[in-house]
LUMBA-218649 format. One record per residue (C-alpha): residue number from 1; residue in one letter; y, x, z. Coordinates in Angstrom, 3 decimals, padded with zeros to 6 digits. Example, Ala and Ser with C-alpha at 12.3 -4.5 7.8 and 13.67 -1.06 7.14 Angstrom:
BEGIN
<atom><i>1</i><aa>A</aa><c2>-004.500</c2><c1>012.300</c1><c3>007.800</c3></atom>
<atom><i>2</i><aa>S</aa><c2>-001.060</c2><c1>013.670</c1><c3>007.140</c3></atom>
END
This chain:
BEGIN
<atom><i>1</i><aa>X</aa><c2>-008.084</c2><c1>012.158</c1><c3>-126.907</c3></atom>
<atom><i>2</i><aa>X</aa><c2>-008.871</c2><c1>008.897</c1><c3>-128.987</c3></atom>
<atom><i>3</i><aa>X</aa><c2>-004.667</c2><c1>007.678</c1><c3>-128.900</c3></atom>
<atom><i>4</i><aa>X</aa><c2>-005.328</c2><c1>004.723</c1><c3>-131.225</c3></atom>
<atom><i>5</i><aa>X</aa><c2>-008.496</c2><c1>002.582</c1><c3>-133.058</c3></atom>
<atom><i>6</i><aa>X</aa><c2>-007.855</c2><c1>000.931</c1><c3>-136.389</c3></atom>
<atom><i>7</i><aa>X</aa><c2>-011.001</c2><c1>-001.197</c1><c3>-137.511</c3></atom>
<atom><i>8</i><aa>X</aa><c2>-012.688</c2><c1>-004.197</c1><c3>-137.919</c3></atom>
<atom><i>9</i><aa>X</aa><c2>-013.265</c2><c1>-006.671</c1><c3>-134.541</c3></atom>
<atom><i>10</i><aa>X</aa><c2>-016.379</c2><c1>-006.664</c1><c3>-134.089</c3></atom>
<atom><i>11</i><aa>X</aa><c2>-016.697</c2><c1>-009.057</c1><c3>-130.862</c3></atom>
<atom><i>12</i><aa>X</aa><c2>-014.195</c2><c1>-010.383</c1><c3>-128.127</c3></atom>
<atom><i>13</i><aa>X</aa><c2>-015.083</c2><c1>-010.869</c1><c3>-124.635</c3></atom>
<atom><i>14</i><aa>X</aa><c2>-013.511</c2><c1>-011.524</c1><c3>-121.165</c3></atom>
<atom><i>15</i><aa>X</aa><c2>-011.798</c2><c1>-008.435</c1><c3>-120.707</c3></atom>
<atom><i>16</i><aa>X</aa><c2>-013.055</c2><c1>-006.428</c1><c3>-123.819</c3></atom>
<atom><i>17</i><aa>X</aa><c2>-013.553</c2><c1>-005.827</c1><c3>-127.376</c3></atom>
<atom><i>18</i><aa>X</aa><c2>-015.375</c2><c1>-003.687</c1><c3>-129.818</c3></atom>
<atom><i>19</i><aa>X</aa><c2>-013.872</c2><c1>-002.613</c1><c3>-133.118</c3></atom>
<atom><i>20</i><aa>X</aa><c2>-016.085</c2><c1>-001.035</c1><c3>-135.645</c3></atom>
<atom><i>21</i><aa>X</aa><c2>-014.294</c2><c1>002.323</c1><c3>-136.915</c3></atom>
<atom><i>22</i><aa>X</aa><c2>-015.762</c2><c1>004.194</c1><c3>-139.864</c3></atom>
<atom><i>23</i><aa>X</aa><c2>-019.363</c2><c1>002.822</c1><c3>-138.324</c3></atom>
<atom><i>24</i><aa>X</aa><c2>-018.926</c2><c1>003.235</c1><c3>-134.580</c3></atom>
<atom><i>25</i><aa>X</aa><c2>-018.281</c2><c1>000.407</c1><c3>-132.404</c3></atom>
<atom><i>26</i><aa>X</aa><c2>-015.483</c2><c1>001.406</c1><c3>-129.466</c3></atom>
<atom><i>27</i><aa>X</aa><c2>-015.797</c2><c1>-000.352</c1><c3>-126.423</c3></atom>
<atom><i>28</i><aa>X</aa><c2>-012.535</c2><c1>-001.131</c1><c3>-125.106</c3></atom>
<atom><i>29</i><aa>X</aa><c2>-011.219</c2><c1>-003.129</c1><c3>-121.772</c3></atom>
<atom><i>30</i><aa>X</aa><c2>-007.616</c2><c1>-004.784</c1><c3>-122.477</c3></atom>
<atom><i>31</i><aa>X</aa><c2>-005.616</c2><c1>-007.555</c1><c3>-120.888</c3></atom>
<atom><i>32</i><aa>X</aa><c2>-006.331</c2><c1>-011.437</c1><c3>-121.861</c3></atom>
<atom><i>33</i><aa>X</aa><c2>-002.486</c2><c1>-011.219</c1><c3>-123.853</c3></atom>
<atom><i>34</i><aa>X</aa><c2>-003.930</c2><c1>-007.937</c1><c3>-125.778</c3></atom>
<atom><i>35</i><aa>X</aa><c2>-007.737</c2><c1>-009.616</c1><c3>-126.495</c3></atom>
<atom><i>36</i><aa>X</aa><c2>-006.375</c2><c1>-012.965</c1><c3>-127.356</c3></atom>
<atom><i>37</i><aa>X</aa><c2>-004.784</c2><c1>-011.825</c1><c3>-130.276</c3></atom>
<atom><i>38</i><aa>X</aa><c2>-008.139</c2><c1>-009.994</c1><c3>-131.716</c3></atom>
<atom><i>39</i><aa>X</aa><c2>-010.557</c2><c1>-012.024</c1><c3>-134.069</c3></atom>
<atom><i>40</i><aa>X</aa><c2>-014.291</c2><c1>-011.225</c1><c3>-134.178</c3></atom>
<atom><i>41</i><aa>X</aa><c2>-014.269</c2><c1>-009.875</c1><c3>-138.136</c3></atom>
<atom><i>42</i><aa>X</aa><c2>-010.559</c2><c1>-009.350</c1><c3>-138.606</c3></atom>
<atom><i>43</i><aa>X</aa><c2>-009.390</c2><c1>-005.747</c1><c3>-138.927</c3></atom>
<atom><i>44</i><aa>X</aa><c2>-006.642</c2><c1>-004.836</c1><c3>-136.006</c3></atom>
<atom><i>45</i><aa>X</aa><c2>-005.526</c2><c1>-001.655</c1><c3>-134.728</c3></atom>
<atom><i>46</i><aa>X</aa><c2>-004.859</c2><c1>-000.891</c1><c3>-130.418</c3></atom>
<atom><i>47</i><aa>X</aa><c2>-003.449</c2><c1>001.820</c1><c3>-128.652</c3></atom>
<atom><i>48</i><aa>X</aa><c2>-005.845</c2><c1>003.363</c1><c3>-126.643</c3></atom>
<atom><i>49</i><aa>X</aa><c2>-005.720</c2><c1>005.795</c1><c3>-123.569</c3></atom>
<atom><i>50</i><aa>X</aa><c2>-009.508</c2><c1>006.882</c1><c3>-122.192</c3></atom>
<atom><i>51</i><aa>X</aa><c2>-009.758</c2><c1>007.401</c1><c3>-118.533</c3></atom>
<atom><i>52</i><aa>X</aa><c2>-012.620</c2><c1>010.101</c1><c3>-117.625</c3></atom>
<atom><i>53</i><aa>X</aa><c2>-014.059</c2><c1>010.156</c1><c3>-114.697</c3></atom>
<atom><i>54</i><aa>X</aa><c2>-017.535</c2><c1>012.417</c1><c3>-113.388</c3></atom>
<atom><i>55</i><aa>X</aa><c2>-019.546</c2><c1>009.670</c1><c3>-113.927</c3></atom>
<atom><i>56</i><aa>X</aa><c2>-018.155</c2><c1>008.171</c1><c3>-116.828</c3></atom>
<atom><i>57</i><aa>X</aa><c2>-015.125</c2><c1>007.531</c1><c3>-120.007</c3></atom>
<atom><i>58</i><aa>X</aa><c2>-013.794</c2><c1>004.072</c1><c3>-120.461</c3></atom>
<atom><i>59</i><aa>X</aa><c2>-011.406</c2><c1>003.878</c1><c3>-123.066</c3></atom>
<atom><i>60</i><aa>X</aa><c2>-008.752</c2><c1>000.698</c1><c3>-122.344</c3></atom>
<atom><i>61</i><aa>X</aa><c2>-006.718</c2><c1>-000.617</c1><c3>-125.505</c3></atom>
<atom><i>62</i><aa>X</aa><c2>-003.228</c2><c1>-002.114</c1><c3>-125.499</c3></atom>
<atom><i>63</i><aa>X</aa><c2>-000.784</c2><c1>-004.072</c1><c3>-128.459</c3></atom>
<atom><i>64</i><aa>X</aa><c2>001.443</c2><c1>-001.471</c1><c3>-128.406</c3></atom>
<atom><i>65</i><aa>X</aa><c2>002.245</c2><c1>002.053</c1><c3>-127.431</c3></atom>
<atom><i>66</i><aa>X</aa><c2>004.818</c2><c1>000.994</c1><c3>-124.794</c3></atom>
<atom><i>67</i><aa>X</aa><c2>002.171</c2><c1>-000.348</c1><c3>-123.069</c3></atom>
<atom><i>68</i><aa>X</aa><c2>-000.075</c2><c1>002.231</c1><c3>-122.686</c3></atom>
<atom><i>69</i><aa>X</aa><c2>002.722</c2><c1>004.538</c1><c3>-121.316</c3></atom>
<atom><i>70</i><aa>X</aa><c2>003.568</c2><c1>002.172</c1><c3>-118.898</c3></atom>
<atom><i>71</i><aa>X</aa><c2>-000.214</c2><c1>002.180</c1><c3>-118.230</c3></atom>
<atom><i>72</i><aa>X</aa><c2>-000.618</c2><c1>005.901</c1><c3>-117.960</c3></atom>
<atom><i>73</i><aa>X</aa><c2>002.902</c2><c1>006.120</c1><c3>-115.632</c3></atom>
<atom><i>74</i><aa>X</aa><c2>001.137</c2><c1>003.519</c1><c3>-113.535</c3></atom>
<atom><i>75</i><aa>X</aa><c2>-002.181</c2><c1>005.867</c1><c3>-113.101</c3></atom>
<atom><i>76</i><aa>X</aa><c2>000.094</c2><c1>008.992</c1><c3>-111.632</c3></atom>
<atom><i>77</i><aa>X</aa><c2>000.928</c2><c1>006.889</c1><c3>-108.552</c3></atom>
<atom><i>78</i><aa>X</aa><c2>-001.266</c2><c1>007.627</c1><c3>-105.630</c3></atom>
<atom><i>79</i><aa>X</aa><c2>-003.927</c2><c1>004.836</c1><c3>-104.878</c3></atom>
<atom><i>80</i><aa>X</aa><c2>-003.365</c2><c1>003.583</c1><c3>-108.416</c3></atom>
<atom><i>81</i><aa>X</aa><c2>-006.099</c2><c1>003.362</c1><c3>-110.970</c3></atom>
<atom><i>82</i><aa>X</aa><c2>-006.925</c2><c1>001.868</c1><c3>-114.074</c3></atom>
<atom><i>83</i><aa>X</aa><c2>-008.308</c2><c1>-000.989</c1><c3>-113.068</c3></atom>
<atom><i>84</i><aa>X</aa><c2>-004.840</c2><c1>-002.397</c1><c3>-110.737</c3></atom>
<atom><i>85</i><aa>X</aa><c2>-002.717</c2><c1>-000.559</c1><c3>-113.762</c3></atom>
<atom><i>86</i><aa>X</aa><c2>-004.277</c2><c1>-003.006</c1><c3>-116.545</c3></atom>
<atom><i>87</i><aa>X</aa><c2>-003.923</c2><c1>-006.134</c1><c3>-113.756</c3></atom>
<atom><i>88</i><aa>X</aa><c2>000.012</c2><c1>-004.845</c1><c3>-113.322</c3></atom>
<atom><i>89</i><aa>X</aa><c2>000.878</c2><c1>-005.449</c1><c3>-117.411</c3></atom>
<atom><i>90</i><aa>X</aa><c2>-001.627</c2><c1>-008.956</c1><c3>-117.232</c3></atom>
<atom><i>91</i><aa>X</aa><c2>000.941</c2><c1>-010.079</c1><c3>-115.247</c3></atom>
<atom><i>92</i><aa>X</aa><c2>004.042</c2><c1>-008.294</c1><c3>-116.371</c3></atom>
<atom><i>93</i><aa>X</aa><c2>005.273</c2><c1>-006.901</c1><c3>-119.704</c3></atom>
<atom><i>94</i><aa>X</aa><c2>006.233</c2><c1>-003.698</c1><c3>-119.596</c3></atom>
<atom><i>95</i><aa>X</aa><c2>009.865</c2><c1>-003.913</c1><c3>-119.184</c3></atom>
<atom><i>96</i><aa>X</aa><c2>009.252</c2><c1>-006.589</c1><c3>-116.505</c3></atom>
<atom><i>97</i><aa>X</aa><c2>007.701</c2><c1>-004.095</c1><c3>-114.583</c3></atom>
<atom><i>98</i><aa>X</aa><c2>010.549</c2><c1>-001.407</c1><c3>-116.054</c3></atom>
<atom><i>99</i><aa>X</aa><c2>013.193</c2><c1>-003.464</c1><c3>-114.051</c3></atom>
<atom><i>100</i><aa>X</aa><c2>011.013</c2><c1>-004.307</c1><c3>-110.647</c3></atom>
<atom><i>101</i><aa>X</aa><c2>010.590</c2><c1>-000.461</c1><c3>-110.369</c3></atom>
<atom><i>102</i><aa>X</aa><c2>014.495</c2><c1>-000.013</c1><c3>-110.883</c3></atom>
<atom><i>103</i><aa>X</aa><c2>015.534</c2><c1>-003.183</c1><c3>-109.297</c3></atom>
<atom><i>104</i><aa>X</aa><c2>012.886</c2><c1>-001.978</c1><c3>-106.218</c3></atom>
<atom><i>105</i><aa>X</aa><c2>011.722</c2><c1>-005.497</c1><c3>-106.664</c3></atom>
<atom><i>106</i><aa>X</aa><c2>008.454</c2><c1>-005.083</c1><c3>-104.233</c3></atom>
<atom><i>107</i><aa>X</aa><c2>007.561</c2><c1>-008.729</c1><c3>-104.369</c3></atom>
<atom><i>108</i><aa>X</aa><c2>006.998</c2><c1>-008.553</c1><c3>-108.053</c3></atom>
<atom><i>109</i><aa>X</aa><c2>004.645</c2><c1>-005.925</c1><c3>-108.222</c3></atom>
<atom><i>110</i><aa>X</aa><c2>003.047</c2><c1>-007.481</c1><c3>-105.526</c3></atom>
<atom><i>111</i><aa>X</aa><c2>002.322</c2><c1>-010.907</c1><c3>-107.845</c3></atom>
<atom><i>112</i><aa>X</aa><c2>-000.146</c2><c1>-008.144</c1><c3>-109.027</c3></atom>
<atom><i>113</i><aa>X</aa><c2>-003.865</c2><c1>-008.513</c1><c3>-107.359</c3></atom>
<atom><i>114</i><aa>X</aa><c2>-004.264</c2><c1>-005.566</c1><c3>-105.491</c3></atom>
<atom><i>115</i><aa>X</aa><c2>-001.009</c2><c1>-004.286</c1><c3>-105.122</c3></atom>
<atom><i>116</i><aa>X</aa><c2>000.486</c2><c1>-005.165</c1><c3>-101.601</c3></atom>
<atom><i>117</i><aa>X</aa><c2>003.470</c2><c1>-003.787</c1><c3>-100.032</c3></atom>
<atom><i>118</i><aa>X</aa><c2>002.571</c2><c1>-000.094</c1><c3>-099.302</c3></atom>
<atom><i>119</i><aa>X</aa><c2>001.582</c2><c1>000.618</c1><c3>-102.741</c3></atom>
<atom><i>120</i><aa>X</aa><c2>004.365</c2><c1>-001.180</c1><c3>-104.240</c3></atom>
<atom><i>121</i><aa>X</aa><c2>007.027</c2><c1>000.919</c1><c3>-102.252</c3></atom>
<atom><i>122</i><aa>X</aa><c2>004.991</c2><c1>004.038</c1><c3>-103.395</c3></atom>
<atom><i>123</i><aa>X</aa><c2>005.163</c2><c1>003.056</c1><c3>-107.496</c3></atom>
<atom><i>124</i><aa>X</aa><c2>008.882</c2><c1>002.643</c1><c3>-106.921</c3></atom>
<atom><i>125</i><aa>X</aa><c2>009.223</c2><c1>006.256</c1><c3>-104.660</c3></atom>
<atom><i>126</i><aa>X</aa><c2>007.015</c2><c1>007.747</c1><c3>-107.611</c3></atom>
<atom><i>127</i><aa>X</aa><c2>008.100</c2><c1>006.004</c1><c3>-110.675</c3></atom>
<atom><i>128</i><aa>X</aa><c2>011.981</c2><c1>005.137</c1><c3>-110.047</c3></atom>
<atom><i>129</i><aa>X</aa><c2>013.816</c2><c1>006.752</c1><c3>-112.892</c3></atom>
<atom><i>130</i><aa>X</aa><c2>010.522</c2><c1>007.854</c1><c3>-114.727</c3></atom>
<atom><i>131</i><aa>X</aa><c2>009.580</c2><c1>005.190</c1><c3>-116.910</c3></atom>
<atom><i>132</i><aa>X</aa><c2>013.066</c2><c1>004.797</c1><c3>-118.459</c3></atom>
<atom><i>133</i><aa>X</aa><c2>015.576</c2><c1>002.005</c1><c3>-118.213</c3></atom>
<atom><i>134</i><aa>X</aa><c2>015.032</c2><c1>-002.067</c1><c3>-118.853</c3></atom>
<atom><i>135</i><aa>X</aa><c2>016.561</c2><c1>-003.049</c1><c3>-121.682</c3></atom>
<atom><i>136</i><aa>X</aa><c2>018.396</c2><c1>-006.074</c1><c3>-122.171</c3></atom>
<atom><i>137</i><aa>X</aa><c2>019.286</c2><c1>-005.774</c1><c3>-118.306</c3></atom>
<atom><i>138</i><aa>X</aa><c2>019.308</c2><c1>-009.010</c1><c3>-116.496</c3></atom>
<atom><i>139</i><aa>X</aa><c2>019.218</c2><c1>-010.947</c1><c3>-119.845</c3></atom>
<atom><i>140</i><aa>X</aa><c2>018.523</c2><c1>-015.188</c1><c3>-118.906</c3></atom>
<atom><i>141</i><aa>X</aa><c2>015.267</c2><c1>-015.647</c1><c3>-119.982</c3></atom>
<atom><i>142</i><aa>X</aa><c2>014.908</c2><c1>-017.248</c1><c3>-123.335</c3></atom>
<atom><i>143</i><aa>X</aa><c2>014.294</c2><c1>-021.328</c1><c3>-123.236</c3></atom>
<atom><i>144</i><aa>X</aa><c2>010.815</c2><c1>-022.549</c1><c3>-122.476</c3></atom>
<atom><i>145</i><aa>X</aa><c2>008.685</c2><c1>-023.082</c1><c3>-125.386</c3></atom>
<atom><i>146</i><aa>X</aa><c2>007.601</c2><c1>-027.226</c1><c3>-125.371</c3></atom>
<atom><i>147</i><aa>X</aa><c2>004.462</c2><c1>-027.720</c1><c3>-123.465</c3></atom>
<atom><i>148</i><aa>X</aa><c2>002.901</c2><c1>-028.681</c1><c3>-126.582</c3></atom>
<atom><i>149</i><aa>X</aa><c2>003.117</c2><c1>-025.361</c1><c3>-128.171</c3></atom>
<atom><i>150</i><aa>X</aa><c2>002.264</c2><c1>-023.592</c1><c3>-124.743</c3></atom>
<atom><i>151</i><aa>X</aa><c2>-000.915</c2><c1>-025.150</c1><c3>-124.794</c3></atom>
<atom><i>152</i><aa>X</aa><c2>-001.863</c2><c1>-025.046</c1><c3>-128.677</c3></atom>
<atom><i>153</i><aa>X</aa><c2>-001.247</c2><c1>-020.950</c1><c3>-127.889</c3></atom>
<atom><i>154</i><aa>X</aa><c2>-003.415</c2><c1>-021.281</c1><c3>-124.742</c3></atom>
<atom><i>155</i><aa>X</aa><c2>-006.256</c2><c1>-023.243</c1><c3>-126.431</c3></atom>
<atom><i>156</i><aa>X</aa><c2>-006.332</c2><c1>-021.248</c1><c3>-129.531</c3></atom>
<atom><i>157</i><aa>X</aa><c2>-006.446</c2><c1>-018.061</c1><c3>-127.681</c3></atom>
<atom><i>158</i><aa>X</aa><c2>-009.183</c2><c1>-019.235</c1><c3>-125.384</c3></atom>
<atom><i>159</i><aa>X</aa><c2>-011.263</c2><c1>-020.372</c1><c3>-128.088</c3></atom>
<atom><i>160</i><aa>X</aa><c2>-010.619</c2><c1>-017.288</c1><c3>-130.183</c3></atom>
<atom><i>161</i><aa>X</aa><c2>-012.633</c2><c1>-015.290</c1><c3>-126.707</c3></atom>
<atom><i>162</i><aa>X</aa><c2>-015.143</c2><c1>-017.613</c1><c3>-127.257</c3></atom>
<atom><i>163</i><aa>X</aa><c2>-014.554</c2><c1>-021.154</c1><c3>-125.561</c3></atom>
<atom><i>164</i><aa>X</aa><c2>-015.167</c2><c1>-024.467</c1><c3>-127.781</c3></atom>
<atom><i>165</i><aa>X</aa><c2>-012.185</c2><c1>-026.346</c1><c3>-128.244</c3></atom>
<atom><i>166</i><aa>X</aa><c2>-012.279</c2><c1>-029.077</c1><c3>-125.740</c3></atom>
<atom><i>167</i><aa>X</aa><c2>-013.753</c2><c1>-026.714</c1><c3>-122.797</c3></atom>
<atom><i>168</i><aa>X</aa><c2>-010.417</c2><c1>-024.670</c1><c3>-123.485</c3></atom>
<atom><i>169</i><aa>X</aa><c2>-007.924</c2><c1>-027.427</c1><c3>-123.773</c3></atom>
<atom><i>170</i><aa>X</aa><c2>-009.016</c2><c1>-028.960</c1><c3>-120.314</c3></atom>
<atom><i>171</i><aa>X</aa><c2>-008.547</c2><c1>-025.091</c1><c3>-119.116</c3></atom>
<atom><i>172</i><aa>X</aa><c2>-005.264</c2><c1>-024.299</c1><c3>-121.154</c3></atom>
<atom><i>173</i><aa>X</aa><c2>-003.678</c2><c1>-028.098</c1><c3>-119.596</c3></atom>
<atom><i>174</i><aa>X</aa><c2>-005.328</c2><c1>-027.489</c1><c3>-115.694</c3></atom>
<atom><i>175</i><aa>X</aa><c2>-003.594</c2><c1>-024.135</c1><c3>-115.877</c3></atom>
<atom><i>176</i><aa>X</aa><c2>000.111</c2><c1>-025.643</c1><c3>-117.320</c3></atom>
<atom><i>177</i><aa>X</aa><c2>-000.554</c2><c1>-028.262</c1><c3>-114.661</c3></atom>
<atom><i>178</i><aa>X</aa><c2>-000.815</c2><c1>-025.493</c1><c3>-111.637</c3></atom>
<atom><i>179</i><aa>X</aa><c2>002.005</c2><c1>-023.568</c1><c3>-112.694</c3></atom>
<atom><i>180</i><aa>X</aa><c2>004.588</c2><c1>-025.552</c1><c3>-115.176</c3></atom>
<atom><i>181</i><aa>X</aa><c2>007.178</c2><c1>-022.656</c1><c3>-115.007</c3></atom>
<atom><i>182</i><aa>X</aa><c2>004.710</c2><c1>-019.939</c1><c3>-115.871</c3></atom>
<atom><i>183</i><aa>X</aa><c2>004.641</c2><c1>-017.970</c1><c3>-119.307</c3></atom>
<atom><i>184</i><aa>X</aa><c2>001.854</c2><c1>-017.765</c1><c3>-121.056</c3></atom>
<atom><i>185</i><aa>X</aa><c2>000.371</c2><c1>-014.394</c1><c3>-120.255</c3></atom>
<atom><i>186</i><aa>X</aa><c2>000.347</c2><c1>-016.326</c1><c3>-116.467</c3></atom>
<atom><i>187</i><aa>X</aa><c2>-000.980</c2><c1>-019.511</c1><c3>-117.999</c3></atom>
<atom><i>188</i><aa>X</aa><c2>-003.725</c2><c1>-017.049</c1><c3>-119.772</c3></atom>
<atom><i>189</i><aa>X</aa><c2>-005.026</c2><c1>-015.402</c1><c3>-117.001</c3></atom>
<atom><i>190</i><aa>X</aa><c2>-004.892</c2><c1>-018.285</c1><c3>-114.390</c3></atom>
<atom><i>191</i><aa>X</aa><c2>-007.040</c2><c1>-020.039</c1><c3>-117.722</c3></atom>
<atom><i>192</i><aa>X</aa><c2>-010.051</c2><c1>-017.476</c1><c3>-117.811</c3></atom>
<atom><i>193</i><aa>X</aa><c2>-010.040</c2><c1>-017.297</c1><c3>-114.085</c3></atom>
<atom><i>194</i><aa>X</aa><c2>-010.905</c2><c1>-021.059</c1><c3>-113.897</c3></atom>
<atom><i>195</i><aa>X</aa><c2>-013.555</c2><c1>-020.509</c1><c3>-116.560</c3></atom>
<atom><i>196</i><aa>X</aa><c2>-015.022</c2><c1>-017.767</c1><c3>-114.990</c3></atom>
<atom><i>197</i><aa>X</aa><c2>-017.624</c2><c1>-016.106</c1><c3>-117.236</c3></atom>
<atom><i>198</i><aa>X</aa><c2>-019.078</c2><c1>-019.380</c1><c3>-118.805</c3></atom>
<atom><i>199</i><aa>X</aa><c2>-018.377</c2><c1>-020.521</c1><c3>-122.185</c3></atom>
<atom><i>200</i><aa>X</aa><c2>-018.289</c2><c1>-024.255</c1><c3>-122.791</c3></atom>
END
């Protein structure tokens, strides 16, 4: 099992990377929160879990090993695969998702695309009590960063996948537009959507 890669970035791209270890380039798929902090030619290291199936391994790399537990609990639930497993920590961190399971909070795991009621009451029958408690319990979220800052961090991560600067900052301020409460792994992903697979 490859558990981690530690390597030089070799390219960043909507919804993957490739880091160059000892002369092989992994493949990787990752969340936009994971890939936008990667640089093409800066060494990094991910936590990897590889999913094998008859027809083929895809290896999927995450910030942290917390992450790809939650990602491998996720997998165990019936009707769950990798693919709606990475979507459910785009939009949630990993105690977020910690707390809906606990808190049977079905409308937040069904913020993620794919999930819808059914499958939501199934992770909770299947995970409840498995993936260890929240911490912080129901802490008050920390104070919203200024919008300036929110979308410097937006623009600099979408240029860093490959954007030019003012194609990004149009994207990064349309997004904090749509959704002025949202954090920024929301802001990210509702970003990249609107861009689709163009650069600017």
């Amino acid at each position: 099992m490859i558990a981690s890669l530690a390597g030089v970035v070799q390219h960043v791209g909507l919804g993957k990377a490739v880091i160059s270890v000892g002369g092989v380039g992994f493949s990787f798929k990752a969340t936009p929160t994971t890939l936008a902090g990667l640089a093409a030619g800066r060494e990094a290291e991910v936590y990897t879990s590889l999913v094998v199936r008859e027809d083929s391994l895809t290896l999927f790399g995450f910030a942290d090993a917390e992450e790809r537990d939650i990602f491998e609990s996720m997998q165990s639930v019936s009707g769950i695969g990798p693919s709606i497993a990475l979507a459910m920590l785009a939009v949630h961190t990993p105690n977020a998702l910690r707390r809906a399971v606990e808190g049977e909070d079905l409308a937040a795991l069904c913020r993620v695309p794919g999930v819808g009621k059914k499958s939501a009451q199934r992770i909770v029958l299947e995970l409840k009590g498995k993936l260890g408690a929240p911490t912080g319990g129901l802490e008050a979220p920390a104070p919203a960063p200024a919008r300036g800052d929110v979308e410097a961090q937006l623009t600099q991560a979408l240029t860093g996948l490959g954007w030019q600067a003012a194609t990004a900052a149009k994207a990064a301020s349309a997004a904090i537009d749509a959704q002025p409460e949202a954090d920024v792994a929301t802001l990210l992903r509702a970003a990249l959507q609107s861009l689709g697979g163009g650069r600017g």
